[in-house]
Steps between C-alpha positions, in 0.01 A plus 500: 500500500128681430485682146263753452299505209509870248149475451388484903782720610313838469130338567286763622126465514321790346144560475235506741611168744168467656314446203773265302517270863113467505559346089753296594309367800197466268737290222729337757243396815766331718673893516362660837509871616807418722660322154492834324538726766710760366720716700763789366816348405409175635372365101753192508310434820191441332598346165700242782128434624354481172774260354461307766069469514507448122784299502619697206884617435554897550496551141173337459351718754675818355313393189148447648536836682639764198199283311259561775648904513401544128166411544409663819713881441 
């Protein structure tokens, strides 16, 4: 049975996407465009890539990201 974490239910990415992808491909160099290619309602999509490229849980990359949104917005 998959549980769904509170925090990640209601993820959204806010901010300007283009600009937080090129620092997290600057901070993260294994991340490519097609990693964090980011598509309208597809976000689990990407954090899937992500998770997977950083080898980093879904929280963890929740984290880096609402880090990496505070610094770029």
């Amino acid at each position: 049975m998959e549980t769904t974490n509170n925090k990640t239910e209601g993820f959204k990415i806010t901010g300007n996407w283009s600009d937080q992808s090129k620092a997290l491909k600057t901070r993260y160099s294994q991340l490519t465009d097609t990693d964090l290619k980011l598509e309208n309602g597809k976000e689990n999509d990407m954090l899937k890539r992500v998770e997977t490229r950083l080898g980093k849980n879904r929280d963890e990359v929740i984290d880096i990201i609402k880090k990496g949104q505070s610094k770029v917005s």
